[in-house]
C-alpha positions as CSV (number, residue, x, y, z in Angstrom):
1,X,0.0,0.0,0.0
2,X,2.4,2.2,0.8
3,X,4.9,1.8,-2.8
4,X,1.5,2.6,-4.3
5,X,0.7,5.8,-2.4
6,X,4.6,6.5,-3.1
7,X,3.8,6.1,-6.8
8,X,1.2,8.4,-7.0
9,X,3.1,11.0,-5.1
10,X,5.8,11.0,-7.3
11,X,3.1,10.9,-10.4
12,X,1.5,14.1,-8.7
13,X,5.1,15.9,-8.3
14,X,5.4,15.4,-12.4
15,X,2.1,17.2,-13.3
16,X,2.6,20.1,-10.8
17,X,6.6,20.3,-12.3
18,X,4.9,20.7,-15.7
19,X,2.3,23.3,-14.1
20,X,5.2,25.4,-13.2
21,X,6.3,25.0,-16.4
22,X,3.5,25.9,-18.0
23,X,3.2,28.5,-15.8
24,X,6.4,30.2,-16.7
25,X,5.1,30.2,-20.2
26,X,1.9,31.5,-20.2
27,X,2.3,35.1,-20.9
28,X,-1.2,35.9,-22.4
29,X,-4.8,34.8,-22.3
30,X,-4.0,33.3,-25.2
31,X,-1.1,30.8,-23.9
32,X,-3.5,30.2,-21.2
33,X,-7.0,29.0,-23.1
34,X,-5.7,28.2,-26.4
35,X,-1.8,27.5,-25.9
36,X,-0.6,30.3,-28.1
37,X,-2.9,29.0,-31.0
38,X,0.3,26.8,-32.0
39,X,-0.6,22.8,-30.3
40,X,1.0,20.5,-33.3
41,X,-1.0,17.2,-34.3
42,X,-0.2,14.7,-31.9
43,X,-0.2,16.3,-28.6
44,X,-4.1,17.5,-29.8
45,X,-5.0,13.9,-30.9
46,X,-4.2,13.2,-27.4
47,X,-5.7,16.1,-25.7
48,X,-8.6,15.6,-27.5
49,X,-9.2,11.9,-26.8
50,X,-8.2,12.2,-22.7
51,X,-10.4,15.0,-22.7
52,X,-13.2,12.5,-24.4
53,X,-12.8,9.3,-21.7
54,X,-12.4,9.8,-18.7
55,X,-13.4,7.9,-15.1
56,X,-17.3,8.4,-16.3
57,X,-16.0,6.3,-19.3
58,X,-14.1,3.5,-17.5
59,X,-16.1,3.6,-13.8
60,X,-19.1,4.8,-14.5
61,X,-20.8,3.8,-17.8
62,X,-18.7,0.8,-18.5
63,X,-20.1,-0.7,-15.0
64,X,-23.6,0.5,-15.9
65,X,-23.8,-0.5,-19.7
66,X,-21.7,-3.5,-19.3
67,X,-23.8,-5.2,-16.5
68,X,-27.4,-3.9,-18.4
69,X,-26.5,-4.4,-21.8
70,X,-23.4,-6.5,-22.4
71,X,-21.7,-6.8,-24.9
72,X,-23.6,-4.6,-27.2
73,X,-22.2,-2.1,-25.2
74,X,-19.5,-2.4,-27.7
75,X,-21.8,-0.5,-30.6
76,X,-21.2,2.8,-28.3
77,X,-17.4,1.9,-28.4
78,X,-17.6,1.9,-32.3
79,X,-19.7,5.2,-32.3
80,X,-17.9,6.9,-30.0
81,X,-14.4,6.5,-32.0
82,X,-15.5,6.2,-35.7
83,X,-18.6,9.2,-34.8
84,X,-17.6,11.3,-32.2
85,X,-13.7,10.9,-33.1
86,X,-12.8,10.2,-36.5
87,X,-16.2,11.8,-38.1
88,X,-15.6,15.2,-35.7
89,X,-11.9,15.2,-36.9
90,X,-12.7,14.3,-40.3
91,X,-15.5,16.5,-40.9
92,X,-15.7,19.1,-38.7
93,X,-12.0,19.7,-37.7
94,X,-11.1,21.9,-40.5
95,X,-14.5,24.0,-41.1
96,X,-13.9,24.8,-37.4
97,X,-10.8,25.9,-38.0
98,X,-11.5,28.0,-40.7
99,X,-14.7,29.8,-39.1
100,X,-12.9,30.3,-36.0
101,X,-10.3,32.3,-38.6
102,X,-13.1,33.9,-40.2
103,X,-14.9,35.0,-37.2
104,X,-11.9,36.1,-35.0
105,X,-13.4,33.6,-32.1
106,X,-12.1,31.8,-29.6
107,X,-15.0,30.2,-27.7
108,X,-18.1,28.7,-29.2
109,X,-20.2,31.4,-27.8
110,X,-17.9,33.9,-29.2
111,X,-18.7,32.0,-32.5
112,X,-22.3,31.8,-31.6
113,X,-22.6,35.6,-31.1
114,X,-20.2,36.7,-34.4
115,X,-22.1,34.2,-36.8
116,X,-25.5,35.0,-35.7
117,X,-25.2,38.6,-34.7
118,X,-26.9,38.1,-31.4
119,X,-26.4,39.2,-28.1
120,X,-29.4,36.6,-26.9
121,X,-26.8,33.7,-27.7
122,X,-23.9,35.6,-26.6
123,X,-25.3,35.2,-23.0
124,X,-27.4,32.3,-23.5
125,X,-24.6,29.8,-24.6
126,X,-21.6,30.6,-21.8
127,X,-25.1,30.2,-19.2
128,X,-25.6,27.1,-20.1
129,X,-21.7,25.8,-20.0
130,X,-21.7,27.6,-16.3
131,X,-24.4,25.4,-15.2
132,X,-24.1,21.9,-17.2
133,X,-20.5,21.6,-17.1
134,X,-20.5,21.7,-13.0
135,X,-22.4,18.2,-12.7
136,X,-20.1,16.6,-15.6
137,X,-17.3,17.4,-13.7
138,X,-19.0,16.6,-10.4
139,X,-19.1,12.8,-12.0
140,X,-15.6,13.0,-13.1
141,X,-15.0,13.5,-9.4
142,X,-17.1,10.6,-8.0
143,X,-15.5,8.4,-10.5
144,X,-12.3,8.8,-9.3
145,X,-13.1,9.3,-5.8
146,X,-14.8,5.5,-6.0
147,X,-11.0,4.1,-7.6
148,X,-9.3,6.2,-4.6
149,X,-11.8,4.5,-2.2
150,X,-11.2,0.8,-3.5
151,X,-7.5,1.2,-4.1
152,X,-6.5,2.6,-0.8
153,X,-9.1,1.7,1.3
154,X,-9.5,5.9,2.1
155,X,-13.2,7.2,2.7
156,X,-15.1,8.6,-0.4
157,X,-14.5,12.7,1.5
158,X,-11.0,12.5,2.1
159,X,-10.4,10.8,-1.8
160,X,-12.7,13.6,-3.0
161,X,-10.7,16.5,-1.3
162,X,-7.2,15.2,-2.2
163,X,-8.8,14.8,-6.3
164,X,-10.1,18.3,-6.1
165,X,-6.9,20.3,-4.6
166,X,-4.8,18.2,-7.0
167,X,-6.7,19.3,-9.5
168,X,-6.9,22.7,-8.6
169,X,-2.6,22.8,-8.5
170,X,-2.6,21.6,-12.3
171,X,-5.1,23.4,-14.0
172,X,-4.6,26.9,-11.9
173,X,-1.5,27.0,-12.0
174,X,-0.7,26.8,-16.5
175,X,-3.9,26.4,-18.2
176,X,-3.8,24.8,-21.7
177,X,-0.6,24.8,-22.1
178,X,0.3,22.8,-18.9
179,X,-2.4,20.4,-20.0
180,X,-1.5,19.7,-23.8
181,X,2.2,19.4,-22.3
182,X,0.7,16.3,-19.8
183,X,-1.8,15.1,-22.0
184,X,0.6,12.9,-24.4
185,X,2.5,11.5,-21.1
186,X,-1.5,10.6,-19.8
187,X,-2.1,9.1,-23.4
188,X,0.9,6.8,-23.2
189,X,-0.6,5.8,-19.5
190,X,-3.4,5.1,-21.0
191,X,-2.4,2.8,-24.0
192,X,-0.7,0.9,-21.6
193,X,-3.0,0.5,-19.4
194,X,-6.3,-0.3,-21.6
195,X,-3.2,-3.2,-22.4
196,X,-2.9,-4.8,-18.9
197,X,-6.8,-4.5,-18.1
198,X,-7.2,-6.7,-20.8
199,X,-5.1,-8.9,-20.9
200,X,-5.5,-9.1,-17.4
201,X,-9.2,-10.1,-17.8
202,X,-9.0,-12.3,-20.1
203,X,-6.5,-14.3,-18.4
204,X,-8.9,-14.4,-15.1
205,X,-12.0,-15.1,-17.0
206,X,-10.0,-18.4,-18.8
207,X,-9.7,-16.6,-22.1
208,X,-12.0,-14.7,-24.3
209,X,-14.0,-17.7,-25.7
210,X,-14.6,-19.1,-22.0
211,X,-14.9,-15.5,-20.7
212,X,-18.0,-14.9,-23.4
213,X,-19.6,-17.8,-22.9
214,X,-19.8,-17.6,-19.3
215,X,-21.6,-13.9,-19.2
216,X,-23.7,-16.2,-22.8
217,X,-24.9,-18.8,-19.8
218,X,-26.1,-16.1,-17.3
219,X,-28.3,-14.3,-20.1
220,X,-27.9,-14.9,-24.1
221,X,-29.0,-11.6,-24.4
222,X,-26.3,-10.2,-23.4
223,X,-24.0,-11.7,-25.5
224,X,-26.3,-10.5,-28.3
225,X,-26.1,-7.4,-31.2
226,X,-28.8,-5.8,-28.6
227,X,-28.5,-6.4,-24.7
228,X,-31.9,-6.8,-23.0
229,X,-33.1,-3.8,-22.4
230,X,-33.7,-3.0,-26.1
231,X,-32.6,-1.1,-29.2
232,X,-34.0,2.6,-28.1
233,X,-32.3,2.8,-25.1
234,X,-29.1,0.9,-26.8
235,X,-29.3,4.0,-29.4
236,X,-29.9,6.3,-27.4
237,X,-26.4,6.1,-25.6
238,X,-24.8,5.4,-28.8
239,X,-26.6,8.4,-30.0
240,X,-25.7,10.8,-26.9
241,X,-22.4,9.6,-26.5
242,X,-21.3,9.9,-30.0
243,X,-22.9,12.6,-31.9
244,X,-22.4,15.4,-28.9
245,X,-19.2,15.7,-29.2
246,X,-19.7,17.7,-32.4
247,X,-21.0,20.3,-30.2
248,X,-19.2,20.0,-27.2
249,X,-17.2,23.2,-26.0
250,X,-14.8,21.5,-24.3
251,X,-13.5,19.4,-27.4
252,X,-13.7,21.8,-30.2
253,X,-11.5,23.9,-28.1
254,X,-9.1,21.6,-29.8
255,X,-9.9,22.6,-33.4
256,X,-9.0,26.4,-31.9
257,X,-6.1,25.6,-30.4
258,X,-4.5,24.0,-33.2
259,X,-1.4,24.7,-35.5
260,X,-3.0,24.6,-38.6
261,X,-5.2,22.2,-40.9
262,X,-2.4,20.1,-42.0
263,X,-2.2,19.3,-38.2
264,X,-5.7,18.2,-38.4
265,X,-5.1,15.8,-41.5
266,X,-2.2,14.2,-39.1
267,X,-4.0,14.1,-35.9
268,X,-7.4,12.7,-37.0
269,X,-5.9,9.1,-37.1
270,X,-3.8,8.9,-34.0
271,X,-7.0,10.2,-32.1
272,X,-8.9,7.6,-33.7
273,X,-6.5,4.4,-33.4
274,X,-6.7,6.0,-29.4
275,X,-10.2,6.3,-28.7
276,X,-10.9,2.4,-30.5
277,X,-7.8,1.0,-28.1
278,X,-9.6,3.1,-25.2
279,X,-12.9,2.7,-25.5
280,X,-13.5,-0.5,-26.9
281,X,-11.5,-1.3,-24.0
282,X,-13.8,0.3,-21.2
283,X,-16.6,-1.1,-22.9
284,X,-15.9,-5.2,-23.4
285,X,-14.6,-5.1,-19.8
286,X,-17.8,-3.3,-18.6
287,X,-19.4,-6.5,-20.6
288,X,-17.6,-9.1,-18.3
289,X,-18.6,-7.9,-14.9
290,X,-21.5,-10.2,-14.6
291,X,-18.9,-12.8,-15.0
292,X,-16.8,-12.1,-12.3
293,X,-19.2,-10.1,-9.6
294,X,-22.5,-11.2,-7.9
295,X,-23.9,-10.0,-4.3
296,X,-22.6,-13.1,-2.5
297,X,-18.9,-13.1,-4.1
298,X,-18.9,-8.9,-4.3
299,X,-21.2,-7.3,-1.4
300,X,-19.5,-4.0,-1.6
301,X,-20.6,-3.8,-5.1
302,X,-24.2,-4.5,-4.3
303,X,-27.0,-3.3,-2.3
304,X,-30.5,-5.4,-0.9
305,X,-29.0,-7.6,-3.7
306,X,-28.9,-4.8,-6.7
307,X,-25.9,-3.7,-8.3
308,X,-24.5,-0.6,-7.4
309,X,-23.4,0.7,-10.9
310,X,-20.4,3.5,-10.1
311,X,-19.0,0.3,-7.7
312,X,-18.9,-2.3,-10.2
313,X,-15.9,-1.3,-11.9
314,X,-13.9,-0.4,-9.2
315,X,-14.6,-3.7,-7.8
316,X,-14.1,-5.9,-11.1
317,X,-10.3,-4.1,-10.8
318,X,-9.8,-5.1,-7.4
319,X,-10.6,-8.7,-8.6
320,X,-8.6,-9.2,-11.9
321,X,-5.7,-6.9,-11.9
322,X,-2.5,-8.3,-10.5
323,X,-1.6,-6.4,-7.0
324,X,2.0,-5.3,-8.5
325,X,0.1,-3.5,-11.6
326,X,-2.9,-2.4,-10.1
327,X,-1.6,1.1,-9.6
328,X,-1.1,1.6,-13.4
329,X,-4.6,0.8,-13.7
330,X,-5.1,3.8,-11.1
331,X,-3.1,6.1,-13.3
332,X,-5.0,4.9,-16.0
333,X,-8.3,6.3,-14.9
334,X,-6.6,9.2,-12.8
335,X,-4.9,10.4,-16.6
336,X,-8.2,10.2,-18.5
337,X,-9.6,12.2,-15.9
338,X,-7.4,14.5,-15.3
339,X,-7.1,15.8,-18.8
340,X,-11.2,15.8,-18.5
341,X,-11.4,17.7,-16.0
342,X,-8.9,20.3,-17.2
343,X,-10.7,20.6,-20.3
344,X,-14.2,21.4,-18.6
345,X,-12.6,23.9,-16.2
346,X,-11.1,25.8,-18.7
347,X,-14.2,25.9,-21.2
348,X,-16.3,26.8,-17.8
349,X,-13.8,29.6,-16.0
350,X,-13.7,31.0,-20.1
351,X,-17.3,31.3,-20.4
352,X,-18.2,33.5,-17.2
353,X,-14.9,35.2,-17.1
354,X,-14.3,36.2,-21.0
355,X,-17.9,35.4,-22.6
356,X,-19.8,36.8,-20.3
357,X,-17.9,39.5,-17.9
358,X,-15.2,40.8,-20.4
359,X,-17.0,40.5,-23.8
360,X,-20.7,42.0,-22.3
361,X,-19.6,44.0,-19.2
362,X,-15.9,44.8,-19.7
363,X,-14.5,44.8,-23.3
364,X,-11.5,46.8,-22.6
365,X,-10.3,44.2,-19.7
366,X,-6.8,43.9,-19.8
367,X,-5.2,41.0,-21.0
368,X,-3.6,40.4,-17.6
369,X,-6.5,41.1,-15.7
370,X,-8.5,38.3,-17.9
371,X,-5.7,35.8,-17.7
372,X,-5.5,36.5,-13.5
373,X,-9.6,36.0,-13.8
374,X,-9.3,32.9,-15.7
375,X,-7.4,31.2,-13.0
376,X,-9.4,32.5,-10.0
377,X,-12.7,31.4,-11.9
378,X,-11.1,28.2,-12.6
379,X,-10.6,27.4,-8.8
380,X,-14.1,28.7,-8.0
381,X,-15.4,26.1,-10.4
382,X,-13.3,23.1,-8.7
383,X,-14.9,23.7,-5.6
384,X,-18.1,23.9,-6.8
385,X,-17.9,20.6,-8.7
386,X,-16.5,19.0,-5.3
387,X,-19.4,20.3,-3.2
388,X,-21.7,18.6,-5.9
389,X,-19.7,15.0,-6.2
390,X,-20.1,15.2,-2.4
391,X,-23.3,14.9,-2.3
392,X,-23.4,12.0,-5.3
393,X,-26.9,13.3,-6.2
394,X,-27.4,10.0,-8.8
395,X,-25.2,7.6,-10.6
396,X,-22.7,9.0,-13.0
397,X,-24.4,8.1,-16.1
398,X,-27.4,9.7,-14.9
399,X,-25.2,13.0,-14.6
400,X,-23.2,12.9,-17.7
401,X,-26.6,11.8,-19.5
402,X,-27.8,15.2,-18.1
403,X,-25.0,17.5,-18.8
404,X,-24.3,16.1,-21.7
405,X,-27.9,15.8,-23.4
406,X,-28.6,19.3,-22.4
407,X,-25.4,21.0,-23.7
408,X,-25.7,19.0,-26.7
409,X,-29.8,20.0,-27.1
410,X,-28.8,23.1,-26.8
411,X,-25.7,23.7,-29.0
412,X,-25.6,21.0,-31.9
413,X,-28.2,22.5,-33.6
414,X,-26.8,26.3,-34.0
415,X,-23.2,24.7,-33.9
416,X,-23.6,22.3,-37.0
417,X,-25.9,24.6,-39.4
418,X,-23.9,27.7,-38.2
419,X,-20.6,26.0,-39.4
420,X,-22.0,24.4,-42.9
421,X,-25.0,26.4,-44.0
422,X,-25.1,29.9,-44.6
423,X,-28.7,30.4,-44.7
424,X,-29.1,29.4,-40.7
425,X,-30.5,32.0,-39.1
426,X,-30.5,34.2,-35.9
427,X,-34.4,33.0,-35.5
428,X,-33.6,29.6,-36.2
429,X,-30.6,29.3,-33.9
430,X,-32.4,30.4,-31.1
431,X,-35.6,28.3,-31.3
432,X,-32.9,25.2,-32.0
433,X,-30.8,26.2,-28.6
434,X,-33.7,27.4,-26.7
435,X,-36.4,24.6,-27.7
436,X,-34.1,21.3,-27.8
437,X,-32.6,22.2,-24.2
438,X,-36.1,23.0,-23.2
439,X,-37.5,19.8,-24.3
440,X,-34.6,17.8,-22.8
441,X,-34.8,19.2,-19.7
442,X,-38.7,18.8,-19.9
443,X,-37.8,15.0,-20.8
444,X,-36.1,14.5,-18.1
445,X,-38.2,16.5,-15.5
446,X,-41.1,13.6,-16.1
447,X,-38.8,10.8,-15.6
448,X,-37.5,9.9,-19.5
449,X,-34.2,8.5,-18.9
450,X,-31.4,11.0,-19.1
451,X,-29.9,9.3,-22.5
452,X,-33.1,9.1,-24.4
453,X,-34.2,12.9,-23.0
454,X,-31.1,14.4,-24.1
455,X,-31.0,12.1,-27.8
456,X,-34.6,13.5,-28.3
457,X,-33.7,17.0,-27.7
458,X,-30.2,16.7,-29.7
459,X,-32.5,16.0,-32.3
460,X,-35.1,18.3,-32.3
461,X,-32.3,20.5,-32.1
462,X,-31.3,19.3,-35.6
463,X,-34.4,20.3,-36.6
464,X,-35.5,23.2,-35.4
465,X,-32.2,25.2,-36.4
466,X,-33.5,24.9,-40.5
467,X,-37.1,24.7,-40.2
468,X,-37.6,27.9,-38.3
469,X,-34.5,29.5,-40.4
470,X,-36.5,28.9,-43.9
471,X,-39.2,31.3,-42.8
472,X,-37.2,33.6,-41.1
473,X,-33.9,36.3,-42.5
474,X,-30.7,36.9,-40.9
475,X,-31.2,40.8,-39.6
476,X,-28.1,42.9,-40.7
477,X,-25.5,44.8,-38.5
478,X,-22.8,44.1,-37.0
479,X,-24.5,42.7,-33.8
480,X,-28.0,42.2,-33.0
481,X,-29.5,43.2,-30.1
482,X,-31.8,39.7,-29.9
């Protein structure tokens, strides 16, 4: 117990070295959000897939979908990497890049406010980051409070605090820079880890033909193209999971940040060859708890003879991993996380410092002054997320499903026909932010499942954006006051 504590000590010591570091080179808000505008190819393919998995990946929705639906849980593998990786590299990536030139933007509600001319969206769309983005990061937290709890045997408070002043050390301290720095060094973590997990597994289970057929003999459903509870809810994760990512602040922050398009064209495939090693990873190991965990052999993971979903995982590691690698696994989940976690700060800090206070209150903020901001919003934020993971208001997929069906109800609409269709209008972004958040959130409010309610809104979203924009003109000016 104690080598591994020493481990992670020393692991900790790196990232708040390359903190400094980043520190020392972060002269501008620029260095600090966006890196200097100059991250090459590979360091983004990394940043952008860490930023993508995280512990609600591996803990959370890998226990959840791999008890419920198997190993059909793998179809949300493939979407995730060959949708919400190689299709947002492939097809988004450069048109990002390009409008962000355009449009002198930064953040997507800077974007939001300079294609539409609207000062509505210009509030409306850092609002909705502010408030979404603290429960996503709030799971992020429990995740890897749980994996602190059932490596070291600490209590859930103490593994929370140490998680959210650790984080609070490496984002605070350089920003984007620090993290693009780290988040090659997390990738390579990762990749090796993903490796041991499985093999790992497989080697407890009595190899992958015995391992399937085992979780085949408990249910054949679950060894099945669609797990048992059906090929709505099935596509609705797939759906959620995959497709919001082409709206998601914190990962086209990416597209910003990066060199140039040629750097896109380079990166698309290392993030993709990451996210299938990653995922697909998370996902068939999620598939083989039933084989290794019941409430007789597992109690900690169950409760009045129910699994307890955010425990599963956790305790499946416990079980399969060798004790003399079990803290790589650690790192494993602690690296995706931490890159998470970064990412959301950052978007979240940039939206109520810059979007809001600078670019509607005070435009002639200093540079300094914003930067200084950035950081102190940034902490405010950690704390805020802690307070909420401390109170573990539902299982983590219940969060993410929230934050992430309502951000993506409320962006992918005006974010996607912005980017590729001239004739989307003020009019129609509006109704397609304001109507597919409100019709997620509505969803949800009367007990829809929190995949389904935001998949339903994501699309009306889709919808709403053209339909309202044919009937409806762009007003002119430089700005408009709606």
């Amino acid at each position: 117990m104690v080598w591994k504590a020493a481990i992670v000590l020393i692991y900790a010591l790196v990232i708040i070295v390359i903190g400094i570091m980043g520190m020392r080179r972060t002269r501008s808000f620029s260095d600090y959000f966006l890196g200097g505008g100059k991250v090459g190819p590979i360091m983004t393919a990394f940043t952008y897939g860490t930023a993508y998995f995280s512990a609600v990946v591996f803990i959370g929705f890998a226990g959840n979908v791999g008890w419920n639906f198997g190993f059909s849980g793998l179809w949300i593998a493939a979407g995730n990497a060959f949708v919400g990786v190689l299709g947002v590299w492939l097809l988004l990536g450069p048109r990002i890049r390009r409008m962000a030139s355009e449009y002198q933007v930064a953040t997507m509600p800077e974007f939001f406010a300079r294609r539409y001319r609207s000062r509505f969206l210009q509030l409306f769309a850092p609002l909705c980051i502010a408030v979404f983005f603290i429960p996503y990061s709030a799971a992020v937290f429990i995740g890897l409070s749980y994996l602190f709890t059932a490596t070291f045997g600490v209590e859930f408070g103490y593994a929370l605090a140490f998680m959210g002043t650790f984080t609070a050390l490496y984002v605070v301290l350089g920003g984007y820079r620090s993290m693009a720095m780290i988040d090659v060094f997390f990738g390579m973590i990762m990749v090796a880890g993903v490796s041991i997990l499985m093999w790992s597994t497989i080697s407890a289970g009595g190899g992958l033909g015995q391992l399937t057929r085992t979780v085949g003999e408990i249910d054949p459903r679950l060894v099945s193209a669609v797990g048992p509870p059906g090929w709505w809810p099935l596509f609705s994760l797939v759906f959620l999971t995959s497709v919001a990512p082409m709206a998601m602040p914190q990962l086209v922050q990416k597209f910003y940040a990066i060199k140039d398009e040629q750097a896109i064209k380079v990166g698309r495939w290392a993030s993709t060859v990451f996210a299938v090693l990653v995922c697909g990873a998370a996902y068939f190991l999620g598939a083989t708890t039933r084989a290794f965990l019941n409430p007789e052999s597992a109690p900690a993971a169950f409760a009045d003879g129910r699994p307890v979903f955010d425990a599963l995982m956790p305790e499946l590691l416990t079980r399969v991993i060798p004790d003399s690698l079990s803290v790589v696994i650690l790192l494993l989940i602690l690296s995706a996380s931490m890159s998470t976690l970064a990412a959301l700060v950052l978007i979240s800090s940039s939206s109520a410092v810059k979007d809001i206070y600078a670019d509607i209150f005070r435009p002639n903020l200093s540079d300094r002054a914003l930067t200084q901001l950035m950081r102190l919003a940034s902490a405010v934020f950690i704390l805020l997320s802690v307070i909420l993971a401390w109170s573990r208001p539902a299982t983590i997929v219940a969060i993410l499903g929230v934050s992430w069906g309502a951000i993506g109800s409320a962006f992918l609409g005006p974010f996607l026909w912005g980017l590729f269709w001239r004739g989307a209008t003020r009019a129609g972004a509006i109704a397609s932010g304001v109507g597919g958040l409100a019709l997620c959130l509505g969803l949800y409010a009367t007990g829809t499942p929190s995949p389904a309610a935001g998949t339903i809104g994501m699309l009306a979203s889709l919808a709403l954006c053209p339909l309202v924009s044919l009937v409806t003109t762009q007003p002119p000016g430089e700005l408009a006051q709606g």
